[in-house]
C-alpha positions in Angstrom: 19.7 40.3 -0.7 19.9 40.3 3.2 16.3 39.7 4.0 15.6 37.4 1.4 18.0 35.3 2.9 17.0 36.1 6.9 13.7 35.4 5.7 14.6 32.0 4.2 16.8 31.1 7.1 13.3 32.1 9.5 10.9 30.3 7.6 13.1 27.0 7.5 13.5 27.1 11.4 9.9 27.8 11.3 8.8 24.9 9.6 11.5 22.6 11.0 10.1 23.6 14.6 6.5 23.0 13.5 7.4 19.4 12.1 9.2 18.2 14.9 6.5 18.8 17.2 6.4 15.7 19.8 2.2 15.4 20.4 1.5 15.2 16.8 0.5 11.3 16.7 0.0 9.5 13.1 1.1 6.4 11.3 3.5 6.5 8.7 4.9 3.9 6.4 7.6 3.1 4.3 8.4 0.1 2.3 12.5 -0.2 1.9 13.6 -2.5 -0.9 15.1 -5.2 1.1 14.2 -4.4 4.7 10.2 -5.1 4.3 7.8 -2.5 5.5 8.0 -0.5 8.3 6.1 1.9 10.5 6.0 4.5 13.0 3.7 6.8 15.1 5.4 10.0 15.1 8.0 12.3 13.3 10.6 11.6 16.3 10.2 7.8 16.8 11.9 5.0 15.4 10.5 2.9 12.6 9.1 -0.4 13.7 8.8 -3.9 11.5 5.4 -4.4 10.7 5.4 -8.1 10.7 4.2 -11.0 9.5 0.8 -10.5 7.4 0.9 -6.9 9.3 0.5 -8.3 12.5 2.4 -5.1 14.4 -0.1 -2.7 13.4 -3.1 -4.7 14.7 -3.5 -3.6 18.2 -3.5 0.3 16.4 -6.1 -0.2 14.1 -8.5 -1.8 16.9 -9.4 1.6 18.4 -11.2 2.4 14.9 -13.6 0.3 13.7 -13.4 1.2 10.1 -9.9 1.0 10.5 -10.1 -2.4 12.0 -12.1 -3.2 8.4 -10.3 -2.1 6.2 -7.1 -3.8 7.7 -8.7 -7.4 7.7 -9.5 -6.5 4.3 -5.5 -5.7 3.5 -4.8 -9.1 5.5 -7.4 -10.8 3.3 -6.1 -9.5 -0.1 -2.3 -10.1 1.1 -3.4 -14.3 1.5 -5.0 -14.2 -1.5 -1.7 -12.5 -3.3 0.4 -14.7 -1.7 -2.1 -17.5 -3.2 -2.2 -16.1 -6.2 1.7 -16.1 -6.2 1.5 -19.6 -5.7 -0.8 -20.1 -8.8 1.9 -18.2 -10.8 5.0 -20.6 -9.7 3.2 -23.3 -10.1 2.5 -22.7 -13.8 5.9 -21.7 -14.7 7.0 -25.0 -13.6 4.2 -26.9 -15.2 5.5 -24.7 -18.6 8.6 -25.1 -17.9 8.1 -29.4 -17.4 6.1 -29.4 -21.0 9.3 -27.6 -22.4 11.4 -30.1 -21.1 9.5 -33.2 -22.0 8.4 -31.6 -25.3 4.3 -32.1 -24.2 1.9 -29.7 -26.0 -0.4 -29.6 -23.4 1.9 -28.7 -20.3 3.0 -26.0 -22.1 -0.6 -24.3 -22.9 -1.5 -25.5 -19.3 1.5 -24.1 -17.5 1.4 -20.5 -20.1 -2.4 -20.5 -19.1 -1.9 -20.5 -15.3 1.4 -18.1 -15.7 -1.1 -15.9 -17.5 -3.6 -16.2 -14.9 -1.0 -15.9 -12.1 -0.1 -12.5 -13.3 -3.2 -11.1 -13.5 -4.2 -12.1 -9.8 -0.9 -10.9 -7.7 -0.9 -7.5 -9.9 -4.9 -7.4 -8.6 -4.2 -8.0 -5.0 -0.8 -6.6 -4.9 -2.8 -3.5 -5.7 -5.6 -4.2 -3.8 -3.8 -5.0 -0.3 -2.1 -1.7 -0.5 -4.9 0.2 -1.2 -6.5 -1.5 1.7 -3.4 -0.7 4.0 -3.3 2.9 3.0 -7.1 3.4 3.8 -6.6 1.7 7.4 -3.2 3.9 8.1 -5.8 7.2 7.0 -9.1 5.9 9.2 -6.4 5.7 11.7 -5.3 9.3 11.2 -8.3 10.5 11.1 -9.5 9.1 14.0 -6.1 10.6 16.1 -5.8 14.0 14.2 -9.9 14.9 13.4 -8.8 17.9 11.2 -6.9 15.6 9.3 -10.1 14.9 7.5 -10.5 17.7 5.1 -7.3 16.1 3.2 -7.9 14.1 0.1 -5.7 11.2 -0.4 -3.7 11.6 -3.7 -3.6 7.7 -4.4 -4.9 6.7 -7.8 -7.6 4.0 -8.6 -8.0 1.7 -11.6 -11.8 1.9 -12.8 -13.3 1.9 -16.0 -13.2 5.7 -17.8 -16.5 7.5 -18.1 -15.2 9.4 -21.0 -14.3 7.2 -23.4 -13.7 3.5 -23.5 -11.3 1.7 -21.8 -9.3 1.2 -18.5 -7.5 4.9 -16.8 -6.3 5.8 -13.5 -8.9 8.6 -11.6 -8.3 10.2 -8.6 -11.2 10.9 -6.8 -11.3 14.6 -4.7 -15.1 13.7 -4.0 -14.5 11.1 -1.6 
């Protein structure tokens, strides 16, 4: 029982000292319900805001040029959800004014655009993560090289070679 639990006890300080180490350099974020999205650039550092449209992690991602890509690409995608956020407002109020005035026609109109609204911010909302995330790796990668033998464990919505229809596939070929 004694050197199960010495051995325990090693292998925690063990990994505790190995994950504190101070030169290990990589992005990490989190997104707090609330508090936005934050970042920082090592284990023993603060988080950080990231800004307006991301603005913060800019100057990081201009050492890397696919980095650099794939952000614009996640600042693209974020205008377009915010556009697209925009289109969905805007036809809940247009429903919402046929309800009140008792017109057909707003109320088609304004359910159409809803419709429509819904299907473009779950898109991009997607789609400006996903862009995010692949920055934040090319950004790892190109700090930490070994880093590259890991496979990201994010799914991605494409159509199913196995049957018909629409299914989540991670892809360890990448």
């Amino acid at each position: 029982m004694k050197p199960t639990i010495l051995a325990v006890i090693l292998s925690v300080i063990c990994s505790t000292s190995y994950a504190q180490n101070d030169d290990i350099e990589y992005m990490e974020v989190r997104i707090i319900a609330y508090q936005g999205m934050n970042f920082r650039l090592s284990p023993m550092t603060s988080f950080k805001k990231v800004g307006f449209f991301s603005k913060n992690l800019k100057p990081y991602f201009k050492q890397d040029e696919a980095a650099l890509k794939a952000f614009k690409s996640h600042q693209l995608n974020m205008g377009l959800m915010y556009g697209s956020t925009l289109i969905l407002s805007s036809g809940m109020s247009i429903g919402m004014l046929g309800l009140l005035v008792e017109d057909r026609d707003w109320i088609i109109g304004g359910g159409s655009a809803t419709l429509v609204g819904i299907v473009l911010v779950s898109y991009f909302q997607n789609k400006y993560m996903r862009k995010l995330l692949d920055a934040i790796d090319f950004y790892n990668i190109s700090k930490n090289p070994n880093l590259s033998q890991i496979q990201p464990f994010i799914p991605q919505l494409q159509p199913s070679s196995q049957s018909v229809g629409i299914g989540l596939v991670w892809d360890f070929n990448q």
